[in-house]
PAMAR-68208 format. One line per 3 residues: number of its first residue (from 1); their letters; for each residue x, y, z of C-alpha. Coordinates in steps of 0.001 Angstrom, whole numbers, plus 524288, in hexadecimal, padded with zeros to 5 digits. Layout:
N
NUM	a	X,Y,Z ~ ...
***
This chain:
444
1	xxx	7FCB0,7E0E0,8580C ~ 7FC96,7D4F4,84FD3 ~ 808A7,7CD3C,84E32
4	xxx	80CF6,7C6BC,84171 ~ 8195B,7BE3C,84087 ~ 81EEE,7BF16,8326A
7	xxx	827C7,7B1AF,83051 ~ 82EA3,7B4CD,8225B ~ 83C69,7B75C,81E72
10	xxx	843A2,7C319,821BF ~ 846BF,7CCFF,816C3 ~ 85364,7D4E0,817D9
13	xxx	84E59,7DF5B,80EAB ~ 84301,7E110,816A6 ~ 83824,7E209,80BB4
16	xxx	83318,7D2AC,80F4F ~ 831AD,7C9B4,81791 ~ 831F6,7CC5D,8266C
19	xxx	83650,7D90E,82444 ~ 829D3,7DC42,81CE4 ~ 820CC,7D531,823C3
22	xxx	8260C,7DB85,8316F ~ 822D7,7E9B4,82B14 ~ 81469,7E4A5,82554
25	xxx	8123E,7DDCD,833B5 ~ 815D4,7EC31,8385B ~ 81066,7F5AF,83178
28	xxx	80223,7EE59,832D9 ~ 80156,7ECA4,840A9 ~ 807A6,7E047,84332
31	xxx	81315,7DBC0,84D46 ~ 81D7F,7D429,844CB ~ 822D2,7C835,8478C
34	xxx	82C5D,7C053,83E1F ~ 83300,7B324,83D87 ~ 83C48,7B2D4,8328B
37	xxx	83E0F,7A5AA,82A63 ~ 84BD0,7AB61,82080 ~ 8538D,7B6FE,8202A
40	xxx	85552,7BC3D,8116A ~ 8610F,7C494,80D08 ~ 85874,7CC90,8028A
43	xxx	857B8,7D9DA,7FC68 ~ 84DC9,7E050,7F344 ~ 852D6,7D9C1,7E921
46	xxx	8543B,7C917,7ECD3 ~ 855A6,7C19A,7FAC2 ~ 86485,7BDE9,7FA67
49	xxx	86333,7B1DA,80302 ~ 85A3B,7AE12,80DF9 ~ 85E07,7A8DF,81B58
52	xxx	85327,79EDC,820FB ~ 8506F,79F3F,82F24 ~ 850DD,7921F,834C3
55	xxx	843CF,78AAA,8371E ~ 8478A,78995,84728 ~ 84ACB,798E5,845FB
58	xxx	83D1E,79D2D,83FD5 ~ 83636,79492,84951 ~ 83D17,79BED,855C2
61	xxx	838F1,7A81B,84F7E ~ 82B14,7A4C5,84D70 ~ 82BE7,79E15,85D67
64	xxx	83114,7AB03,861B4 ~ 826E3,7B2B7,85CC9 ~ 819CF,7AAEA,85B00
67	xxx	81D03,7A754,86AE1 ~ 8202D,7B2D8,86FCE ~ 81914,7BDEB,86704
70	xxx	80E6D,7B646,85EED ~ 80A07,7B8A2,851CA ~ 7FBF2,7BD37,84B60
73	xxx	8004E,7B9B6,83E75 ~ 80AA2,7B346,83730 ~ 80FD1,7B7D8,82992
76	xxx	819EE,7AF59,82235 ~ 8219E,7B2D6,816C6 ~ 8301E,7ADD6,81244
79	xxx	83034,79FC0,818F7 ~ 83B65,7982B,81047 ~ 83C08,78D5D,8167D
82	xxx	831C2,77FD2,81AE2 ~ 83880,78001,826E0 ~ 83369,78E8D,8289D
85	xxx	8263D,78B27,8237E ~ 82580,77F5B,82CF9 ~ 829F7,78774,838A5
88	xxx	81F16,792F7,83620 ~ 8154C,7893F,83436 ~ 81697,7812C,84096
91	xxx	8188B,79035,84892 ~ 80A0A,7947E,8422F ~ 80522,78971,84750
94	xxx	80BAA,78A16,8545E ~ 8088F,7973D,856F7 ~ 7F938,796EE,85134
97	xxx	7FD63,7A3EA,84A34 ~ 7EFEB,7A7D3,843FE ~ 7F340,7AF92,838D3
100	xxx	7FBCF,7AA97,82D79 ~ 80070,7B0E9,8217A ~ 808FB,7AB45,8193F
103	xxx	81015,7B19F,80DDD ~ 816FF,7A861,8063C ~ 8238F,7AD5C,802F3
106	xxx	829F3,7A2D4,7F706 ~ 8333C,7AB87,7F155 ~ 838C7,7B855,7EE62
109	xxx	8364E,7C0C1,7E3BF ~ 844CD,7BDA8,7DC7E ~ 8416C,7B071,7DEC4
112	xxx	847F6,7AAD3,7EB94 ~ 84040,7A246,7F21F ~ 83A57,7A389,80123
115	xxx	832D6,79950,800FD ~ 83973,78A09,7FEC2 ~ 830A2,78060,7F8BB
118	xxx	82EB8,777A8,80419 ~ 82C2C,7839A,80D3A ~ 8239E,785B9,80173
121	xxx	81E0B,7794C,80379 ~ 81A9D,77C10,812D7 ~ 81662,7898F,81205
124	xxx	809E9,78369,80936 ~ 80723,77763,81107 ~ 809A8,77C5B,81F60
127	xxx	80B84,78B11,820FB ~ 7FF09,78EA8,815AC ~ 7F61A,787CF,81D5C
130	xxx	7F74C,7910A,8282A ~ 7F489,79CC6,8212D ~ 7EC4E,7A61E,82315
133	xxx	7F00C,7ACD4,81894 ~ 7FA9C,7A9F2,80DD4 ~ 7FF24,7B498,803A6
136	xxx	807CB,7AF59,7F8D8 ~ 80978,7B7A3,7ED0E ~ 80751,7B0CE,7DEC0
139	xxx	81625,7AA06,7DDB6 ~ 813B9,7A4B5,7EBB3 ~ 805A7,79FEA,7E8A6
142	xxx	80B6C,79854,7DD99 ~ 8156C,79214,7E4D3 ~ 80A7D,78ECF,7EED5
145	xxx	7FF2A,78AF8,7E751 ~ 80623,78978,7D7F5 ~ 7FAAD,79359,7D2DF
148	xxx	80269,79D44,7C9CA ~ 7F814,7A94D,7D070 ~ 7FA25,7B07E,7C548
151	xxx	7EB5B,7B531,7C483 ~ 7E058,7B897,7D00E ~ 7D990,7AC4C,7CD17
154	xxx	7E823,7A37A,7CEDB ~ 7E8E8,7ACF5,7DCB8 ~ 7DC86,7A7CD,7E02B
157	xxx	7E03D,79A8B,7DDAA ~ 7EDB7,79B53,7E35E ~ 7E5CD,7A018,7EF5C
160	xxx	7DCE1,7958E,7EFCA ~ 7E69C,78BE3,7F1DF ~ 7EF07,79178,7FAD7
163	xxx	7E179,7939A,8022B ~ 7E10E,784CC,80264 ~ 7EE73,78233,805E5
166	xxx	7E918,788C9,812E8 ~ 7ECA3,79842,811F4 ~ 7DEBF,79D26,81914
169	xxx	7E14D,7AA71,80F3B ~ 7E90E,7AA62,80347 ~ 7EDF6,7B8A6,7FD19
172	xxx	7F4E3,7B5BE,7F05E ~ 7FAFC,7C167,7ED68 ~ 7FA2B,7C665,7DDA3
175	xxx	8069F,7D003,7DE17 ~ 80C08,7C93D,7D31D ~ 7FFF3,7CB0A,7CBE7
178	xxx	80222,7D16B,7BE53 ~ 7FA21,7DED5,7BFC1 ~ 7F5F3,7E306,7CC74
181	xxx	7F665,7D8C2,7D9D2 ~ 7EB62,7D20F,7DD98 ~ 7ED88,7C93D,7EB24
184	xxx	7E027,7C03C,7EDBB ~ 7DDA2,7BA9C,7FA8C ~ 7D5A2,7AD0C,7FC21
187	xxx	7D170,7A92F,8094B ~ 7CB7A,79CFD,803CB ~ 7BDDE,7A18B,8014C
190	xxx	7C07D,7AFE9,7F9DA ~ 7CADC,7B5D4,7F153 ~ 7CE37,7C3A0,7F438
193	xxx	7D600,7CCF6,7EB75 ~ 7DEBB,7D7BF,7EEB2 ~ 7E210,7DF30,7E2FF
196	xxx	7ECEF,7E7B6,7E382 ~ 7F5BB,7F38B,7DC68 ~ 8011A,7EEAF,7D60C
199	xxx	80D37,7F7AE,7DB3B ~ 81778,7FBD2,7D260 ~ 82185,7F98B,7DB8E
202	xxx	82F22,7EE3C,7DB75 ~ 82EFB,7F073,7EB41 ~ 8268F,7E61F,7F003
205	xxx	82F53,7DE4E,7F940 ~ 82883,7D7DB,8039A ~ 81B2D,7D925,7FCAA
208	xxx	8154E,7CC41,801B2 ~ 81BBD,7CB14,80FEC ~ 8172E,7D940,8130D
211	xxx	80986,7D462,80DB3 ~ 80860,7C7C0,81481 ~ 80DB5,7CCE6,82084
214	xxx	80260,7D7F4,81F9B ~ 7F9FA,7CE30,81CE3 ~ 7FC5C,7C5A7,82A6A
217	xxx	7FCBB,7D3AA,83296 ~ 7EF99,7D66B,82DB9 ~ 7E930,7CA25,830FD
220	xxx	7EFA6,7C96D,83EA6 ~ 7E8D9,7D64B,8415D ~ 7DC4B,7D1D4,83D92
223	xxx	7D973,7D420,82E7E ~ 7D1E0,7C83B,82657 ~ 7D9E8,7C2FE,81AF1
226	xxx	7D386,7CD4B,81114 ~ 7D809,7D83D,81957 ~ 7E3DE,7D4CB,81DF8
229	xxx	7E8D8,7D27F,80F1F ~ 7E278,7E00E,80ABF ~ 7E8A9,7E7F1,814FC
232	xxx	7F473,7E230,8132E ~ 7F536,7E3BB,80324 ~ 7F2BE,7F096,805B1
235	xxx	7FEB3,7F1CE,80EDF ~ 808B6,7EA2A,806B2 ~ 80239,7F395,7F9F8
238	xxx	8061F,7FF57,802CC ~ 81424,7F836,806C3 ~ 81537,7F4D5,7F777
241	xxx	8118F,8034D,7F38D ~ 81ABE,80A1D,7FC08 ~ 825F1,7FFEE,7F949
244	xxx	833A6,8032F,7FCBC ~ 83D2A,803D1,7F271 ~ 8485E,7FD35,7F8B2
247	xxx	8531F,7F469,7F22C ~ 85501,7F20C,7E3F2 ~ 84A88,7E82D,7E252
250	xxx	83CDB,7E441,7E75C ~ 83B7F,7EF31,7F4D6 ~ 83384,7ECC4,7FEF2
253	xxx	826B1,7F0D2,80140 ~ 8225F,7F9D0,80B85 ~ 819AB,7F5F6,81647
256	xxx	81BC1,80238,81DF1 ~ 8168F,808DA,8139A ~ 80807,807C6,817D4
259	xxx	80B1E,80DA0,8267A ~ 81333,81873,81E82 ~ 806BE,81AED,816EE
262	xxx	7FCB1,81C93,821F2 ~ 8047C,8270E,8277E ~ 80658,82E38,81A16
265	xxx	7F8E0,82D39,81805 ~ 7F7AE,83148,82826 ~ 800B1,83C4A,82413
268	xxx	7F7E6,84006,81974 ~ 7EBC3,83FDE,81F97 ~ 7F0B4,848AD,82B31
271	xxx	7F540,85155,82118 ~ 7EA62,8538C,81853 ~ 7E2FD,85501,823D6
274	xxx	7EAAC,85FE3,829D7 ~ 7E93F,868B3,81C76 ~ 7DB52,864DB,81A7B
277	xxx	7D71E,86ACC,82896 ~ 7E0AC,87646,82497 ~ 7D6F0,878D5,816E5
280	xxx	7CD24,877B9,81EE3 ~ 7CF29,883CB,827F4 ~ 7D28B,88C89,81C0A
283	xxx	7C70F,89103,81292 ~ 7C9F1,88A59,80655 ~ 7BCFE,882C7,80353
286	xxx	7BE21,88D2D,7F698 ~ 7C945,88447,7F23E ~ 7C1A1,877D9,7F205
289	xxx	7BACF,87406,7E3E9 ~ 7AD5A,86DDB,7E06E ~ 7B329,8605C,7E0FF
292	xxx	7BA88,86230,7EF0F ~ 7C6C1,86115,7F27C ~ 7CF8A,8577D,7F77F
295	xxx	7DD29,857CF,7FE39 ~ 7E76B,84D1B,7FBDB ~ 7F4FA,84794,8005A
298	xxx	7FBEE,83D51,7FBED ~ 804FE,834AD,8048B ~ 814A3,834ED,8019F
301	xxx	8146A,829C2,7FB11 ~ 807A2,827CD,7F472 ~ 803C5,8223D,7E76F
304	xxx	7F690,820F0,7E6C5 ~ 7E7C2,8289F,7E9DE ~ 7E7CB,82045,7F81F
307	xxx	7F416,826F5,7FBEE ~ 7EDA3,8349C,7FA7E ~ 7E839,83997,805B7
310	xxx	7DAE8,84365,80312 ~ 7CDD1,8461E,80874 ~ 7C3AC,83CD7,80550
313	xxx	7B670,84590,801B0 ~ 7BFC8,85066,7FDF7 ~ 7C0E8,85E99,80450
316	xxx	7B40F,86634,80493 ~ 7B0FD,873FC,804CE ~ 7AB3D,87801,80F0D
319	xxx	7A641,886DE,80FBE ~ 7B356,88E2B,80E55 ~ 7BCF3,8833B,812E9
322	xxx	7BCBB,872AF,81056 ~ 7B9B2,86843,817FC ~ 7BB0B,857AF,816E4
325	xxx	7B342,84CC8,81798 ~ 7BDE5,842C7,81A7E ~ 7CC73,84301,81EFD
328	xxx	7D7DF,84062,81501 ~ 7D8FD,83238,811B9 ~ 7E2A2,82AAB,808CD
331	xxx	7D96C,82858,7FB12 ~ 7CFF5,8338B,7FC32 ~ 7D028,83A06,7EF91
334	xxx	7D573,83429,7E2DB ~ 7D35C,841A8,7DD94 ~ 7DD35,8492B,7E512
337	xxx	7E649,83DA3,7E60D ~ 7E9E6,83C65,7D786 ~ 7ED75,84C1B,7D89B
340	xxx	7F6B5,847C4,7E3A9 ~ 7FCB0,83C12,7DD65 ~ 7FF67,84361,7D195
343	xxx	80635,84DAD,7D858 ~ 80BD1,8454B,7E26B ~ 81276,83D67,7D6CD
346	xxx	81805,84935,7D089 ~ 81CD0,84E4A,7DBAE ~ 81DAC,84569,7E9F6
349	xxx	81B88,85285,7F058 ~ 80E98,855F0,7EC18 ~ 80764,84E36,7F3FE
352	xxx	7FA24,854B7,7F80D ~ 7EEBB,85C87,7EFE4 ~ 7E351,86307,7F1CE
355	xxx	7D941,8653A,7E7AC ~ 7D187,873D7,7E990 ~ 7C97A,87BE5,7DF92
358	xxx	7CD13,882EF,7D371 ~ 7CC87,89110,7CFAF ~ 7D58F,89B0F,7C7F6
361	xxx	7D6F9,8A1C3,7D56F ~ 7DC19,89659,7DB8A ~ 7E5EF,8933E,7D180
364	xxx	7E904,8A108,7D27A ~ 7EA93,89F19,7E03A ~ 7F554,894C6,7DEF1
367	xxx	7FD1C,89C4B,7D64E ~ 7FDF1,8A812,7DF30 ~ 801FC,89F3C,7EAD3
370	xxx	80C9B,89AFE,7E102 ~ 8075F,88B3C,7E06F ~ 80B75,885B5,7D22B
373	xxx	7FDD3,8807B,7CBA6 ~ 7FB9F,87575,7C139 ~ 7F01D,8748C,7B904
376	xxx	7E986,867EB,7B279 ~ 7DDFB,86ADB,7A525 ~ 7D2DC,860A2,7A893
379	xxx	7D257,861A1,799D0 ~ 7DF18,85D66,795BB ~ 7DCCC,851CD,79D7E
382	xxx	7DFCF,843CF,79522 ~ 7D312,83BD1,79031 ~ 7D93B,831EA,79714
385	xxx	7DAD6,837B1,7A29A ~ 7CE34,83B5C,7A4AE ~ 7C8B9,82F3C,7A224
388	xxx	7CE57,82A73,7AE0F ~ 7C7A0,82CA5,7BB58 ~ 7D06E,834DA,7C3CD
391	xxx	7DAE9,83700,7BB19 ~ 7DA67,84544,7B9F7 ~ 7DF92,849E4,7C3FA
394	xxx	7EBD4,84102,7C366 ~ 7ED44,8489A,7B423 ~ 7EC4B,85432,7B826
397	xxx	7F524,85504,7C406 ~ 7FE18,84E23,7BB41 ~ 7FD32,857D6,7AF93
400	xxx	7FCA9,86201,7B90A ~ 809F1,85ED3,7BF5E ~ 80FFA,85AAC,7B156
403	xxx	80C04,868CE,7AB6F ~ 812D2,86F8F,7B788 ~ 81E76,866C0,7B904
406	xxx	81BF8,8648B,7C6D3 ~ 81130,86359,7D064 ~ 809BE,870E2,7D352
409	xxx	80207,87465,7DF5B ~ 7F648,87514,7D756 ~ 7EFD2,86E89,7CE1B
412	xxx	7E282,87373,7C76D ~ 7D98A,870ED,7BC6E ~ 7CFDB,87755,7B6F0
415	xxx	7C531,86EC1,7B720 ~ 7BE10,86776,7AB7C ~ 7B011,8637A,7A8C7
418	xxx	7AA8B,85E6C,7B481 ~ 7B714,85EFB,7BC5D ~ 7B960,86A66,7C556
421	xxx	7C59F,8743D,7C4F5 ~ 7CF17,87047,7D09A ~ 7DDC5,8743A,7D55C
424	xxx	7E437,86AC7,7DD22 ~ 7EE38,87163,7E7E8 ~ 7F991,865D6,7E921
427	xxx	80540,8664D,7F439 ~ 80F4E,85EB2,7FB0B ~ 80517,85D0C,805ED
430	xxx	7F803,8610A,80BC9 ~ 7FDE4,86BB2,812F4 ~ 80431,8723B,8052D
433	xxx	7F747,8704B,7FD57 ~ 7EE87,874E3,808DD ~ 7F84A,880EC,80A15
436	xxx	7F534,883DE,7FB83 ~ 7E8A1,882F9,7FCB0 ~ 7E74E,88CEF,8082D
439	xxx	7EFC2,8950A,800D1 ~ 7E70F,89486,7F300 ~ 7DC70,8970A,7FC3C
442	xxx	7E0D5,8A2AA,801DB ~ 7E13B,8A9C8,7F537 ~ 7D52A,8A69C,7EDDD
***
């Protein structure tokens, strides 16, 4: 296990600083360590007042632990003072850590400041140069570089300077980017961009500790500057995603969230794979249409096609039963997903579907085992919606659900030219549509 020492300031709302970047360290692998250089009095809302540690206290907490314990990597954050900078700097060097990431924490987002201007001062000429990787976002690559990077091409250029200021890898991040983020790494002889998804959300405390502190547990185990940056963006984007609403004002991100994900998706896996094998021993392969089937679940908290769990290739028919190609997987089929999402939006209950032929003796079926049905018109359907790839099945779910007032158990269509005639079977779970389904199929 890789150990990273975080030296930042402690956060008594426990969305930042060493609170945040002891959960990151965490959750990806890593042993925590932590010096801390202030203790703030904040909320959601402002940082009341901050408490610095003294210089001769932070260097007795870096002895005691780079002696005893050791570090792979160090992250920085919150540093205040020169004193503080002076004291890291002359530990690094001490100690020969190898791995260096510094996020340069100037000031708050209602404006307090975090970093002085003469530890402002030191951070560029002695801690920078010891970098191996430096990750201001566009207010602190102003105050390093005074570039405004209000554009890609002012990124780049912030980047290139803070590159020769001695920073082996510079990520300037574009969160304050109008539009959707961009963040472009230079490591002096490429740029690299990392486009992102903007995220309607106010809870993004601890945003850029949680990041850079990903950032120096990936390297320490091993990953190149690309990689360690793209796994970790996609770890803060989960942690940003699943954000906690806590407090009044900005709430913390989540960087549990991604561990709490795996096992929903774990959880959905296991059970979609339980009701397919249970399909499978009945004789149903009658049910399944010209175009297959497929067999979704969404996790608890999804939002999006990767959170649905399905089959990629789809279910086959197979003589009198069905078979797979491929176990369940988060992303499989777009098709079946936008079904789900619909639903699942309409009602957080309805969270699984499976998609099996239609016939007037199937819909008959349904109505003698008491299910309540919904019906879409491929005809009615909106020029505009038709024009757009994939967006059928989102309109009809919808208009299926808005014409009952809630969300049935099935859903069908008739068909139109080209398309073929399909009912979709939708429950609470794989075990309530699969239980339909044996049910349909024991009448027909």
């Amino acid at each position: 296990m890789k150990k990273i020492l975080t030296i930042a300031a402690s956060d008594s709302s426990g969305g930042a600083g060493i609170q945040a970047d002891i959960k990151a360290i965490t959750v990806l692998g890593g042993y925590a360590l932590s010096a801390i250089t202030a203790l703030t009095a904040q909320d959601s809302i402002t940082i009341e007042d901050i408490h610095p540690v003294p210089c001769d206290f932070l260097s007795k907490q870096l002895d005691a632990v780079l002696k005893d314990i050791g570090a792979d990597a160090v992250k920085t954050g919150m540093l205040l003072e020169k004193t503080s900078v002076r004291t890291i700097v002359d530990k690094i060097k001490e100690y020969n850590i190898p791995i260096i990431v510094i996020d340069p924490v100037i000031s708050s987002t209602t404006g307090q400041t975090l970093l002085k201007d003469d530890a402002l001062k030191a951070l560029k000429k002695e801690l920078l140069p010891l970098a191996t990787m430096i990750t201001p976002n566009l207010d602190e690559a102003f105050a390093l570089t005074g570039i405004k990077a209000d554009s890609i091409n002012k990124m780049k250029d912030a980047a290139e300077k803070l590159f020769k200021l001695g920073a082996k890898n510079v990520l300037i991040k574009g969160g304050h980017l109008k539009g959707d983020p961009t963040d472009i790494l230079y490591d002096g002889k490429s740029f690299f961009e990392f486009p992102g998804i903007r995220i309607n959300t106010k809870n993004t405390h601890g945003t850029g500790c949680t990041l850079s502190a990903a950032i120096a547990t990936e390297l320490a185990k091993g990953s190149t500057p690309f990689n360690a940056i793209k796994n970790s963006k996609e770890f803060i984007t989960t942690a940003i995603k699943y954000s906690l609403p806590f407090g009044s004002g900005h709430g913390p991100t989540n960087p549990f969230a991604a561990i709490l994900q795996n096992a929903e998706i774990y959880q959905c896996i296991k059970e979609l794979t339980r009701n397919i094998e249970v399909l499978k021993n009945k004789k149903i392969g009658r049910l399944i249409p010209e175009i297959q089937s497929n067999f979704g679940y969404i996790t608890p908290a999804g939002t999006g096609p990767e959170d649905v769990i399905a089959f990629p290739g789809r279910i086959i028919r197979f003589r009198d039963s069905i078979t797979t190609v491929s176990p369940p997987e988060p992303g499989a089929s777009r098709h079946i997903a936008k079904v789900i999402l619909t639903a699942f939006k309409h009602n957080r209950l309805i969270r699984s579907t499976m998609n099996i032929a239609y016939s007037k003796e199937i819909i008959n079926a349904c109505r003698e085992l008491g299910l309540t049905i919904g019906e879409f018109s491929r005809s009615k359907e909106p020029p505009k919606v038709k024009e757009l790839e994939g967006s059928t099945m989102e309109w009809g779910t919808k208009k299926a659900i808005n014409d009952n007032g809630f969300v049935p158990d099935i859903i069908f269509d008739q068909g139109g030219i080209g398309k073929e005639p399909i009912t979709r079977v939708l429950g609470t779970d794989p075990a309530d549509v699969a239980g339909k389904i044996i049910k349909i199929a024991e009448i027909i």
